[in-house]
DOZANU-926141 format. One record per residue: x, y, z of N, C-alpha, C, O in turn; residue in three letters; residue number from 1. Coordinates in steps of 0.02 Angstrom, whole numbers. Layout:
+--------+---------+--------+---------+----------+--------+--------+---------+--------+--------+---------+--------+-----+-----+
! n.east ! n.north !   n.up ! ca.east ! ca.north !  ca.up ! c.east ! c.north !   c.up ! o.east ! o.north !   o.up !  aa !   i !
+--------+---------+--------+---------+----------+--------+--------+---------+--------+--------+---------+--------+-----+-----+
!      X !       Y !      Z !       X !        Y !      Z !      X !       Y !      Z !      X !       Y !      Z ! Ala ! NUM !
...
+--------+---------+--------+---------+----------+--------+--------+---------+--------+--------+---------+--------+-----+-----+
//
This chain:
+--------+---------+--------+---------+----------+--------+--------+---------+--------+--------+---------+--------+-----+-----+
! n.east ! n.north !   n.up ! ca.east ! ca.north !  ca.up ! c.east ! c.north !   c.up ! o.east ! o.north !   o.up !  aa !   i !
+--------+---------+--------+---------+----------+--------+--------+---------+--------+--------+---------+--------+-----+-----+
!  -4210 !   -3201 !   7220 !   -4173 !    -3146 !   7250 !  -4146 !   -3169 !   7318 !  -4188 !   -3183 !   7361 ! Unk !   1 !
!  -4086 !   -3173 !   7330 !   -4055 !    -3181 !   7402 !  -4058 !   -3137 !   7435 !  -4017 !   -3091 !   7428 ! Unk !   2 !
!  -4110 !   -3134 !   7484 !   -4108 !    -3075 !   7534 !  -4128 !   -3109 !   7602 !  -4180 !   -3106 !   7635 ! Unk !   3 !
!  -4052 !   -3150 !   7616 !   -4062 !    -3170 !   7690 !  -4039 !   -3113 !   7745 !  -4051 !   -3121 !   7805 ! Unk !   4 !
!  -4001 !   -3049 !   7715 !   -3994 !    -3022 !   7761 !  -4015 !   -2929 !   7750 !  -4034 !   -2902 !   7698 ! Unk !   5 !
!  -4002 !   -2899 !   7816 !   -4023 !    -2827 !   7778 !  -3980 !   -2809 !   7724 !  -4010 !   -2800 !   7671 ! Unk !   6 !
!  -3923 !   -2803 !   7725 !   -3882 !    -2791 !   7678 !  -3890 !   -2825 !   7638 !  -3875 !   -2788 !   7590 ! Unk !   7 !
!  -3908 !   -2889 !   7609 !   -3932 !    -2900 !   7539 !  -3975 !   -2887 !   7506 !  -3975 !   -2881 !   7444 ! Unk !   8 !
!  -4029 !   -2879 !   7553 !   -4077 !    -2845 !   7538 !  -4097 !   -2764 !   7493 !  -4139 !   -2746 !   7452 ! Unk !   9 !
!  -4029 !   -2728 !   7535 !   -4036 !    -2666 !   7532 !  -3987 !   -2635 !   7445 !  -3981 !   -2585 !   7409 ! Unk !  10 !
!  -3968 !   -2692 !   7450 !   -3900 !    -2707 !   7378 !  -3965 !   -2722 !   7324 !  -3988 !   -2680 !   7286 ! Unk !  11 !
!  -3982 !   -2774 !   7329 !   -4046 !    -2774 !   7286 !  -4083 !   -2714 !   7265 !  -4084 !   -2682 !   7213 ! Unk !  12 !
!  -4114 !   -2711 !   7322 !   -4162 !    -2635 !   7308 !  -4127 !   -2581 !   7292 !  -4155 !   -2527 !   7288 ! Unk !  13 !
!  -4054 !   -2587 !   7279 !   -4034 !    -2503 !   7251 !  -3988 !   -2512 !   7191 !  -3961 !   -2464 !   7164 ! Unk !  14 !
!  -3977 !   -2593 !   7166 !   -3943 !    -2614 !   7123 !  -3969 !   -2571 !   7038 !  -3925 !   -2560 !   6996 ! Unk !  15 !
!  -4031 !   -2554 !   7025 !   -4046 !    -2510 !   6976 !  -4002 !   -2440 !   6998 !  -3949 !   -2422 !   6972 ! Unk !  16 !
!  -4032 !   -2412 !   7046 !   -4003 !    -2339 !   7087 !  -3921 !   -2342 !   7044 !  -3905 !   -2318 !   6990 ! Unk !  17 !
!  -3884 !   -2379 !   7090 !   -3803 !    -2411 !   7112 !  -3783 !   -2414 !   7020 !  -3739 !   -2377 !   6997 ! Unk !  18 !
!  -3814 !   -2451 !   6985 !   -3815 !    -2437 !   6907 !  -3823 !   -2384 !   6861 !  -3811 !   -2395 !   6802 ! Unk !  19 !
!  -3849 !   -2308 !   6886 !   -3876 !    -2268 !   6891 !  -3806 !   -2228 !   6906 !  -3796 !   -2185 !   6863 ! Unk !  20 !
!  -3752 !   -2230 !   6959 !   -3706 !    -2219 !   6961 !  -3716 !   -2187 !   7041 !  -3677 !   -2142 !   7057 ! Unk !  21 !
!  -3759 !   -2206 !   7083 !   -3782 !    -2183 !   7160 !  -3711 !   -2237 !   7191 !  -3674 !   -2276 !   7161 ! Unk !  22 !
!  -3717 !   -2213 !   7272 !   -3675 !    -2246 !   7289 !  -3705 !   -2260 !   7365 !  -3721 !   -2217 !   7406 ! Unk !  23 !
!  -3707 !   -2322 !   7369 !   -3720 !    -2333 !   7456 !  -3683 !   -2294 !   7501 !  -3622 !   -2289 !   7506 ! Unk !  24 !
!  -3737 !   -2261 !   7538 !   -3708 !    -2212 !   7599 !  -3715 !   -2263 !   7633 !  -3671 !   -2304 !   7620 ! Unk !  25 !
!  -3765 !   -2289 !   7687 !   -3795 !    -2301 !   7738 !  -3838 !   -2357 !   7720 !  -3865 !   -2365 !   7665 ! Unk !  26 !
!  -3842 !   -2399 !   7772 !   -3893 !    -2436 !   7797 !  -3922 !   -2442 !   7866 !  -3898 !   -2486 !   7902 ! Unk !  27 !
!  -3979 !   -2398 !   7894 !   -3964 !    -2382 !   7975 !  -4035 !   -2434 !   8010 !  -4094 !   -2422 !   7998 ! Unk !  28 !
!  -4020 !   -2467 !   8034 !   -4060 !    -2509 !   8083 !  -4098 !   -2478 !   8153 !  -4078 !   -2470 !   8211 ! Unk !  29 !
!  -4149 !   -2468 !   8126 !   -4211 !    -2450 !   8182 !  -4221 !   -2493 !   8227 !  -4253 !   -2542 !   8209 ! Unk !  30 !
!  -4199 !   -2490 !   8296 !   -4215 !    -2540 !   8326 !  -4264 !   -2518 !   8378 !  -4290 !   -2463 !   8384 ! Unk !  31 !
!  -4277 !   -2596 !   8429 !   -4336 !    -2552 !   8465 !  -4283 !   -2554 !   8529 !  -4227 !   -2575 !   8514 ! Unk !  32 !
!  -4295 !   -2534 !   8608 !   -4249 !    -2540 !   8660 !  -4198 !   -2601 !   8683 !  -4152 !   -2607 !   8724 ! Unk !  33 !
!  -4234 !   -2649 !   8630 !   -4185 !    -2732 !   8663 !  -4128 !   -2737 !   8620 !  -4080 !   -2773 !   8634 ! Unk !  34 !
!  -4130 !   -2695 !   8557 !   -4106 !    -2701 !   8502 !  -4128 !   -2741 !   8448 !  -4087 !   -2763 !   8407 ! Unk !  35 !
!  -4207 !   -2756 !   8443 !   -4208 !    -2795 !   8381 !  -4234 !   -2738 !   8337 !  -4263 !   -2685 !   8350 ! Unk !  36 !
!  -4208 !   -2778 !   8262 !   -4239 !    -2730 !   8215 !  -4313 !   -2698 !   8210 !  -4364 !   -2732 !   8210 ! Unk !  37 !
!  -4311 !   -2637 !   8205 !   -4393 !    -2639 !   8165 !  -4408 !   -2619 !   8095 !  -4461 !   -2625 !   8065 ! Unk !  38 !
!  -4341 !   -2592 !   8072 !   -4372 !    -2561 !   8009 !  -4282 !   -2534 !   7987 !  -4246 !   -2517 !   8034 ! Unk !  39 !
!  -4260 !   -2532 !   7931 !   -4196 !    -2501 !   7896 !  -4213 !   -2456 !   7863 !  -4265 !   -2456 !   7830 ! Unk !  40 !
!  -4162 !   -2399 !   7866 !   -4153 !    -2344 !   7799 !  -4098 !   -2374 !   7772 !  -4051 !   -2401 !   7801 ! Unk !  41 !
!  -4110 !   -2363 !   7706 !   -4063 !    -2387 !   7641 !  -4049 !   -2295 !   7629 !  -4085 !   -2245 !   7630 ! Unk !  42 !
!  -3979 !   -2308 !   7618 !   -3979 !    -2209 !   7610 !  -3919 !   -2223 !   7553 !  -3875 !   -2265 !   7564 ! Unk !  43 !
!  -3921 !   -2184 !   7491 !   -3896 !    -2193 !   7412 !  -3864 !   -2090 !   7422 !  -3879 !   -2044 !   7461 ! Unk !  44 !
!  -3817 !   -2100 !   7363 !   -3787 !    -2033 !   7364 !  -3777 !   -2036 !   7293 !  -3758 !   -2089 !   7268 ! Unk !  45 !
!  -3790 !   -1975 !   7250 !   -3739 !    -1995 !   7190 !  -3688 !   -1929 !   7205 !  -3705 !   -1872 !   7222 ! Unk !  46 !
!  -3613 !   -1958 !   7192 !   -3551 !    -1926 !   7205 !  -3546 !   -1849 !   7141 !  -3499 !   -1810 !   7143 ! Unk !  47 !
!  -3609 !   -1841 !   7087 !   -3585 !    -1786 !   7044 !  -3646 !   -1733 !   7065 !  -3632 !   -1673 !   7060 ! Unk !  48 !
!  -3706 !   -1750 !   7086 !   -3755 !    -1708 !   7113 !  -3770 !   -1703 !   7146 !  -3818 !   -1665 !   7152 ! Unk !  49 !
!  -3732 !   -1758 !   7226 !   -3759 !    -1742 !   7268 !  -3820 !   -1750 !   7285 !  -3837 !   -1724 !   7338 ! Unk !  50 !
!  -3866 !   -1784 !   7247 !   -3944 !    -1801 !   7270 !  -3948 !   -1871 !   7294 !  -3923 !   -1923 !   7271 ! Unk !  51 !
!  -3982 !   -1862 !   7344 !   -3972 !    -1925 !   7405 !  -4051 !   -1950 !   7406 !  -4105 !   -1922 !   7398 ! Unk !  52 !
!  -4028 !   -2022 !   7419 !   -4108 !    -2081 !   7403 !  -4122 !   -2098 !   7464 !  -4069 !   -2122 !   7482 ! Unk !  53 !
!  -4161 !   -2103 !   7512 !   -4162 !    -2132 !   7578 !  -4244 !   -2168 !   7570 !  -4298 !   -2139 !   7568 ! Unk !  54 !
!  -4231 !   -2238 !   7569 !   -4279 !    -2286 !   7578 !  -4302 !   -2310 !   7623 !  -4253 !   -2314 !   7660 ! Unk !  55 !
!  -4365 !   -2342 !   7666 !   -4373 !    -2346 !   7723 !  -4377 !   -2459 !   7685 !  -4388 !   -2487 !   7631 ! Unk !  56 !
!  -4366 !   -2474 !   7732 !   -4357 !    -2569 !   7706 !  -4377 !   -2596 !   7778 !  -4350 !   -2578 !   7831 ! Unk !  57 !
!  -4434 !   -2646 !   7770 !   -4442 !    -2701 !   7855 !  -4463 !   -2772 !   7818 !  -4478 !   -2792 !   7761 ! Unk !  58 !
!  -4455 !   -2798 !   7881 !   -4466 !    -2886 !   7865 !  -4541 !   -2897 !   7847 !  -4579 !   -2888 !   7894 ! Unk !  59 !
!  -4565 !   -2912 !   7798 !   -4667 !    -2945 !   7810 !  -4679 !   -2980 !   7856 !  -4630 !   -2980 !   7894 ! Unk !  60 !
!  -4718 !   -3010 !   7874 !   -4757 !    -3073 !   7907 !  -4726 !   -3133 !   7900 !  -4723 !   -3177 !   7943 ! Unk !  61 !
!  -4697 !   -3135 !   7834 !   -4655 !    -3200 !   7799 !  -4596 !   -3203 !   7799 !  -4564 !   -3251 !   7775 ! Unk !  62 !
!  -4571 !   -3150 !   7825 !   -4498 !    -3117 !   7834 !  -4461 !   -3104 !   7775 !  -4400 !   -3114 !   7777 ! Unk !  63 !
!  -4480 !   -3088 !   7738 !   -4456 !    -3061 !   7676 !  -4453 !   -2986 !   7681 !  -4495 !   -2955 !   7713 ! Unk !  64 !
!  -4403 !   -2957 !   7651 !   -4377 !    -2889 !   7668 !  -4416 !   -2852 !   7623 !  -4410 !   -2874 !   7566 ! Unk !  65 !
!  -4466 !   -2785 !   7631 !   -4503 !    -2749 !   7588 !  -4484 !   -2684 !   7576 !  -4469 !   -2652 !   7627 ! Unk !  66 !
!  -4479 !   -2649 !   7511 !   -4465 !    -2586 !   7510 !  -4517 !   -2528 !   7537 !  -4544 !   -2485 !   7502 ! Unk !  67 !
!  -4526 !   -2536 !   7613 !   -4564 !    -2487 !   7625 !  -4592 !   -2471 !   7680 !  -4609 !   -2528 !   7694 ! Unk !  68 !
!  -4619 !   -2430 !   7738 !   -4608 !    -2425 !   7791 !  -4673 !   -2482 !   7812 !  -4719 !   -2492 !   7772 ! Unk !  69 !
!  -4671 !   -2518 !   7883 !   -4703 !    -2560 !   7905 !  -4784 !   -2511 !   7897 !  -4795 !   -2453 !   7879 ! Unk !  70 !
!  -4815 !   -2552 !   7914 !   -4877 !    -2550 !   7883 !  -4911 !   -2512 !   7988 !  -4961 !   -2481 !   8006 ! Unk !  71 !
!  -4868 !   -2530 !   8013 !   -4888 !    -2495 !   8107 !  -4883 !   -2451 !   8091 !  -4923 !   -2413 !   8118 ! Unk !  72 !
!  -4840 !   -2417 !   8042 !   -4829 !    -2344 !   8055 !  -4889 !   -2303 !   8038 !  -4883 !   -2244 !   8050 ! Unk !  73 !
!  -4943 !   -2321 !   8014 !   -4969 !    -2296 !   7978 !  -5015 !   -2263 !   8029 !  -5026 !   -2203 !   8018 ! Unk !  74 !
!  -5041 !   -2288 !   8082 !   -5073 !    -2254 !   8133 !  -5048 !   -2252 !   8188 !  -5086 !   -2253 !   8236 ! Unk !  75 !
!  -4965 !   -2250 !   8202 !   -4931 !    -2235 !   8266 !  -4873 !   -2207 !   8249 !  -4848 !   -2223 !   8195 ! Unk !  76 !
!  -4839 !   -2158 !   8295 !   -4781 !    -2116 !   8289 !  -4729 !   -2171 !   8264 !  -4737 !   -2226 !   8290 ! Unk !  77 !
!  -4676 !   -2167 !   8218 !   -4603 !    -2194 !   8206 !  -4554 !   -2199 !   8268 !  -4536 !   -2149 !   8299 ! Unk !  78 !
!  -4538 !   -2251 !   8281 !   -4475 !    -2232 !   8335 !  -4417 !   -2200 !   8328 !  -4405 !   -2182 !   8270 ! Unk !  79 !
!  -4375 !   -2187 !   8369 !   -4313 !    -2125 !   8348 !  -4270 !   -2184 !   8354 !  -4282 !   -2236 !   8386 ! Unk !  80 !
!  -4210 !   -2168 !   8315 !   -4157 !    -2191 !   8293 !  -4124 !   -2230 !   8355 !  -4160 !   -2225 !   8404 ! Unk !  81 !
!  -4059 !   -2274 !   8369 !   -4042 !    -2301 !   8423 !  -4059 !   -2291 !   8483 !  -4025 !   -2266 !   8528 ! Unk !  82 !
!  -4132 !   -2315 !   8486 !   -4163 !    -2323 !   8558 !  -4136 !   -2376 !   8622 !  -4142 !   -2382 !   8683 ! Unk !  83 !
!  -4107 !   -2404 !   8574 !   -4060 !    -2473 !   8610 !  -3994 !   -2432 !   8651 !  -3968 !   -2461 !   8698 ! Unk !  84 !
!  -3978 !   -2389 !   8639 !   -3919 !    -2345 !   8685 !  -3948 !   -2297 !   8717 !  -3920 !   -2272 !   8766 ! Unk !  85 !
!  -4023 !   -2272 !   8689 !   -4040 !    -2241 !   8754 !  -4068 !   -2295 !   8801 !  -4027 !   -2307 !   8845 ! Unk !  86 !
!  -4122 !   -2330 !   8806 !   -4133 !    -2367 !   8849 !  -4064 !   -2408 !   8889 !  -4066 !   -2436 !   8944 ! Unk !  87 !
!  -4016 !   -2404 !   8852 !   -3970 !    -2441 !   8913 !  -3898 !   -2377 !   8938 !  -3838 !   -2374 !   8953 ! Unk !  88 !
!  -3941 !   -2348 !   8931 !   -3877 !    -2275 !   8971 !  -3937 !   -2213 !   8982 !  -3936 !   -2157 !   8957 ! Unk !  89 !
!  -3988 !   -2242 !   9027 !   -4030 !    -2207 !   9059 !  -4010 !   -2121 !   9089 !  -4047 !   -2075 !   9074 ! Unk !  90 !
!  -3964 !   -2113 !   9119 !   -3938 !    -2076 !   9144 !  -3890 !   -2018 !   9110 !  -3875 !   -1967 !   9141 ! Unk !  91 !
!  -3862 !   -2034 !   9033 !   -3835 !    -1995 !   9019 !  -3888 !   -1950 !   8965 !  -3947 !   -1957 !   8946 ! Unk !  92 !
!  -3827 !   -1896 !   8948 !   -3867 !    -1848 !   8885 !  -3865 !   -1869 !   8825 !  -3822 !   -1901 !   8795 ! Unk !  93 !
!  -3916 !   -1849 !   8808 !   -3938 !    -1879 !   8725 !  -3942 !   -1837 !   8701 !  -3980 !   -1794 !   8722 ! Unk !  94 !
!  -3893 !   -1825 !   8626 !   -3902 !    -1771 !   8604 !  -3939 !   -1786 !   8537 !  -3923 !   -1839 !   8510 ! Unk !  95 !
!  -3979 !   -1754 !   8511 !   -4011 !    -1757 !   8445 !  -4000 !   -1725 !   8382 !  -3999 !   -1665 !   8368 ! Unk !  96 !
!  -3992 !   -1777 !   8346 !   -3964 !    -1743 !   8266 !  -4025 !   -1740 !   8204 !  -4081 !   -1765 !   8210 ! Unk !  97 !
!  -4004 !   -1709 !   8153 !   -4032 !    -1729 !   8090 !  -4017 !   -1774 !   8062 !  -4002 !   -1751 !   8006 ! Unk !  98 !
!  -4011 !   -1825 !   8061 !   -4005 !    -1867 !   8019 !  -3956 !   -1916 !   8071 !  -3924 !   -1896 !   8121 ! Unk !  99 !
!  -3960 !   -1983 !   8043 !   -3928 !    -2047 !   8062 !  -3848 !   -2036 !   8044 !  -3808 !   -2069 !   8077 ! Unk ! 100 !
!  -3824 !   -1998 !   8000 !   -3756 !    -2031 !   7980 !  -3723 !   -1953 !   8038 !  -3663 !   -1942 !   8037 ! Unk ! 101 !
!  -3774 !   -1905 !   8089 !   -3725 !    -1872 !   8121 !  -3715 !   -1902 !   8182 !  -3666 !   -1900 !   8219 ! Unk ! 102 !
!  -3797 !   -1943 !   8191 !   -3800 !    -1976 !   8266 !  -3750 !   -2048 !   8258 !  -3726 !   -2076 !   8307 ! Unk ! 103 !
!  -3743 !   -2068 !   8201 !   -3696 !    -2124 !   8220 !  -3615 !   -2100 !   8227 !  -3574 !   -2137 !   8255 ! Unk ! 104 !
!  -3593 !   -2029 !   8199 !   -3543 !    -1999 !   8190 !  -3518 !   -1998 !   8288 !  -3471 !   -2022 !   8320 ! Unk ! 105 !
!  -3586 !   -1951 !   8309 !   -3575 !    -1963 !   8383 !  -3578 !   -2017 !   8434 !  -3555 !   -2017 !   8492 ! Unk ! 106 !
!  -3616 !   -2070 !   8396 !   -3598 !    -2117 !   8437 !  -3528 !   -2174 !   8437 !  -3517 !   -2219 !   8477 ! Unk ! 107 !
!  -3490 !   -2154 !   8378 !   -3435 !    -2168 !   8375 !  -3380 !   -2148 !   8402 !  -3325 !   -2176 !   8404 ! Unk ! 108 !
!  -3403 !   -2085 !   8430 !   -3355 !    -2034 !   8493 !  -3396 !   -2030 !   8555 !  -3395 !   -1985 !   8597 ! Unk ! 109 !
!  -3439 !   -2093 !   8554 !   -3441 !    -2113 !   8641 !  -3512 !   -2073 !   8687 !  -3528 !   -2072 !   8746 ! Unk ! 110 !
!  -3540 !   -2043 !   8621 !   -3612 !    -1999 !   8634 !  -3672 !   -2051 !   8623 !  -3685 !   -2086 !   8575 ! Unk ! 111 !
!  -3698 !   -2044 !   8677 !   -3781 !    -2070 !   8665 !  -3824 !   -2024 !   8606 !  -3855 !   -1975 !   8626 ! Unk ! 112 !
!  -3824 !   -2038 !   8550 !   -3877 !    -1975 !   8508 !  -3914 !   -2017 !   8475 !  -3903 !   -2076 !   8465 ! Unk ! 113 !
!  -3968 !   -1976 !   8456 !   -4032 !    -2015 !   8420 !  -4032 !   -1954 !   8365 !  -4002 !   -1901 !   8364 ! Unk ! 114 !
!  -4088 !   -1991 !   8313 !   -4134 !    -1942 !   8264 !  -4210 !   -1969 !   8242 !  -4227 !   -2027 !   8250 ! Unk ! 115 !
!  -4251 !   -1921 !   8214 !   -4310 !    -1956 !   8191 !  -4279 !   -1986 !   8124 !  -4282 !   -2045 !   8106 ! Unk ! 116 !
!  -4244 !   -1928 !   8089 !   -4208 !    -1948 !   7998 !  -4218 !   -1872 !   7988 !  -4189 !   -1831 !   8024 ! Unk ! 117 !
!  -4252 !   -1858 !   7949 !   -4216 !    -1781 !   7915 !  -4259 !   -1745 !   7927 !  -4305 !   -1764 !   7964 ! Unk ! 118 !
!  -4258 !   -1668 !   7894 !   -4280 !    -1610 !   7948 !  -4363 !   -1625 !   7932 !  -4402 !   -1591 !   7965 ! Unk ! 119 !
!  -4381 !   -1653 !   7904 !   -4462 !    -1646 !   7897 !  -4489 !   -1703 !   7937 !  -4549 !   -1707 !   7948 ! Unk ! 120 !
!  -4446 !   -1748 !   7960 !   -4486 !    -1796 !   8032 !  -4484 !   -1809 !   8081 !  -4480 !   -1868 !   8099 ! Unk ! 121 !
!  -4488 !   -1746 !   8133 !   -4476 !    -1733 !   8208 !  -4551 !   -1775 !   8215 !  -4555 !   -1832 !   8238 ! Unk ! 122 !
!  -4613 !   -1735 !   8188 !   -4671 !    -1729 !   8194 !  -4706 !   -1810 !   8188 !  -4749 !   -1841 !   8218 ! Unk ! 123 !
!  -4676 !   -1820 !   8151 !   -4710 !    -1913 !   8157 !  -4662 !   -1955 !   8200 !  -4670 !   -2016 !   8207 ! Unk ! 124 !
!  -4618 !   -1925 !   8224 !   -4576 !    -1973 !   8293 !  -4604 !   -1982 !   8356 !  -4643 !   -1943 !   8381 ! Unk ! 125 !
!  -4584 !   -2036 !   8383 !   -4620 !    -2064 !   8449 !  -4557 !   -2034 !   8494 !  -4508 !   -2072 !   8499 ! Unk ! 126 !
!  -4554 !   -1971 !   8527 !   -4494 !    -1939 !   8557 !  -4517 !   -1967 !   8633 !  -4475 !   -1946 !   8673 ! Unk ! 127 !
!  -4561 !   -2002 !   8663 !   -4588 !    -2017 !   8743 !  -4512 !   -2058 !   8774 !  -4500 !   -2058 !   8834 ! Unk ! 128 !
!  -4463 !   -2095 !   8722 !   -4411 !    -2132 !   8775 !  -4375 !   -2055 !   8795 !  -4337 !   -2052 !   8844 ! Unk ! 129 !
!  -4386 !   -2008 !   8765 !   -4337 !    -1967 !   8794 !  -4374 !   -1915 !   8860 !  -4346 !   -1867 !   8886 ! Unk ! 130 !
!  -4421 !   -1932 !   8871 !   -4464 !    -1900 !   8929 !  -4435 !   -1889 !   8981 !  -4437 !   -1944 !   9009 ! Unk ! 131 !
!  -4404 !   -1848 !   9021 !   -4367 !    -1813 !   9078 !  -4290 !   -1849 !   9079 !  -4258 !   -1874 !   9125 ! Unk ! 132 !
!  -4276 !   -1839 !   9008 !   -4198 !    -1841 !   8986 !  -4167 !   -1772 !   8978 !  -4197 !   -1722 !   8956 ! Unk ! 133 !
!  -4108 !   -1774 !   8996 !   -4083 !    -1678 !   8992 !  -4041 !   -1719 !   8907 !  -4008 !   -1771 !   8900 ! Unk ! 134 !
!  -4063 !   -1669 !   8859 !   -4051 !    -1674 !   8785 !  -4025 !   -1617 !   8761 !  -4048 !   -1561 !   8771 ! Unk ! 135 !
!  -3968 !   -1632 !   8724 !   -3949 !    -1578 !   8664 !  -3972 !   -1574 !   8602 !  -3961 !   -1616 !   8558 ! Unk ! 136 !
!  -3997 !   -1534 !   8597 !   -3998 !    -1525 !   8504 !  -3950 !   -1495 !   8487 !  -3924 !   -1445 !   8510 ! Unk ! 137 !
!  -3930 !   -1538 !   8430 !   -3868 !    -1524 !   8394 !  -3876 !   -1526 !   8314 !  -3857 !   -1566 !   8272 ! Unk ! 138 !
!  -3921 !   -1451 !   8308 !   -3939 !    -1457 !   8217 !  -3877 !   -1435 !   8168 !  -3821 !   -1409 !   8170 ! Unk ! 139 !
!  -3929 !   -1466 !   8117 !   -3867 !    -1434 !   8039 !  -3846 !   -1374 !   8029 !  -3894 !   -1335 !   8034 ! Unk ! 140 !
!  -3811 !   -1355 !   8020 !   -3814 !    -1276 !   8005 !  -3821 !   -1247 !   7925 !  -3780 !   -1231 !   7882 ! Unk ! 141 !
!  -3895 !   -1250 !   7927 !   -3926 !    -1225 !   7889 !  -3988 !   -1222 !   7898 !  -4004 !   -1249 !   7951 ! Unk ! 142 !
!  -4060 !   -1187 !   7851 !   -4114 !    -1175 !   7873 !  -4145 !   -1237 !   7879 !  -4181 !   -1238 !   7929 ! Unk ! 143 !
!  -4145 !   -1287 !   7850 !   -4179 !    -1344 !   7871 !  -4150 !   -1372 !   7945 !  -4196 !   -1399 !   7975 ! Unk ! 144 !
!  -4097 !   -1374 !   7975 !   -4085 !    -1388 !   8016 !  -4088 !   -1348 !   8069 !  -4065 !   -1369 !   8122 ! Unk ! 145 !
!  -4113 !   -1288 !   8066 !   -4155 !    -1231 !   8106 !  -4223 !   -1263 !   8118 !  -4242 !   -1288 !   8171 ! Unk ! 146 !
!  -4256 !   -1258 !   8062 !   -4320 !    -1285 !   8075 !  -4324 !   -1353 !   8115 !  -4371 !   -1370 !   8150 ! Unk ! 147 !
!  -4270 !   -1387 !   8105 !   -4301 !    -1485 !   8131 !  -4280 !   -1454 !   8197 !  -4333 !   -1450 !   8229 ! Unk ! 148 !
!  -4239 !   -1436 !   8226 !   -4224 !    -1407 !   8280 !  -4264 !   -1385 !   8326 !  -4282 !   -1416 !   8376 ! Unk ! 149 !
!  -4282 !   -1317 !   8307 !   -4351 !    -1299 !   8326 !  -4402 !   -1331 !   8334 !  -4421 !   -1320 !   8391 ! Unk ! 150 !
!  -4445 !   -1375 !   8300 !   -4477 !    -1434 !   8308 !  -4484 !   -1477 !   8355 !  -4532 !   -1494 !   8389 ! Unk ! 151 !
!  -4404 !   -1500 !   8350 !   -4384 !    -1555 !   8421 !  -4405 !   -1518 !   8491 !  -4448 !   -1542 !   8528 ! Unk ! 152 !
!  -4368 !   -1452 !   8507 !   -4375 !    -1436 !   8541 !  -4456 !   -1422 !   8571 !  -4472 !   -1440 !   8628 ! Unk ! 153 !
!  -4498 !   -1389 !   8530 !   -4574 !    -1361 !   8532 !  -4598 !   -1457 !   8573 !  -4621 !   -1464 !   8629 ! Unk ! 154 !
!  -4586 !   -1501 !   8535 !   -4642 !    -1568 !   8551 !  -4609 !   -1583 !   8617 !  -4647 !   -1590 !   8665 ! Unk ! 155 !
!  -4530 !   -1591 !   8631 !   -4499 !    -1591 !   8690 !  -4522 !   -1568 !   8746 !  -4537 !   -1602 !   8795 ! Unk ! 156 !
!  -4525 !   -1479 !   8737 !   -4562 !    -1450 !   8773 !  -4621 !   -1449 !   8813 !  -4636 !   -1412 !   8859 ! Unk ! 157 !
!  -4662 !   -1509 !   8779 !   -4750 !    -1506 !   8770 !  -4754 !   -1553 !   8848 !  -4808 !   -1569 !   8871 ! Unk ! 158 !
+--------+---------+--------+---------+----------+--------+--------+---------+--------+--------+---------+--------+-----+-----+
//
């Protein structure tokens, strides 16, 4: 299997899916503040139902790419999405989304935004880089994106 890179990697692991008739949305790179990787979502769509695949993928020990979240996570919070633009634009607002494909939407129009990933993982996110940051939440409009909302805000708060 050629998987020298994330993206081959991530082609691999969804090449059944992709056969299946899914379609690569996303591949979003978790980084930590310097920008190195820690961990990818592989995110799949199929175009007639609308049911969406989101895989968590990191390097082993051997550096081989695994379908599945690093093995740290297991007893420490997940980091939030492009920590690498908050740590280097200290000063501005960060606004927070549901999901990766709205925070990259805004950071393509020049916004610092992060996410944990979707409305059910505020609660296992490591939200401390954003500690006496002035933040927007900017949820889905709908009830799940009420709830992740709410959430953010409550642990923010704390």
């Amino acid at each position: 299997m050629n998987n020298h890179t994330p993206q081959s990697a991530a082609r691999n692991f969804s090449a059944k899916m992709i056969a299946q008739g899914y379609q690569p949305a996303g591949l979003h790179a978790y980084c930590d503040t310097e920008s190195n990787p820690i961990f990818w979502r592989i995110r799949l769509k199929h175009p007639i139902t609308g049911e969406k695949i989101i895989w968590p993928m990191h390097k082993d020990n051997n550096g081989e790419y695994v379908l599945k979240e690093p093995p740290s996570f297991a007893d420490q919070k997940k980091p939030i999405y492009r920590q690498q633009d908050i740590a280097s634009n200290p000063d501005e607002v960060i606004y927070i989304h549901e999901g990766e494909l709205c925070a990259d939407v805004f950071s393509k129009l020049g916004f610092i935004s992060t996410t944990s990933g979707g409305w059910n993982s505020a609660v296992h996110a490591d939200w401390s880089l954003l500690k006496d940051k002035i933040v927007i939440i900017w949820p889905d409009a709908d009830e799940n994106g009420a709830k992740y909302a709410e959430t953010v805000a409550q642990i923010l708060l704390m």
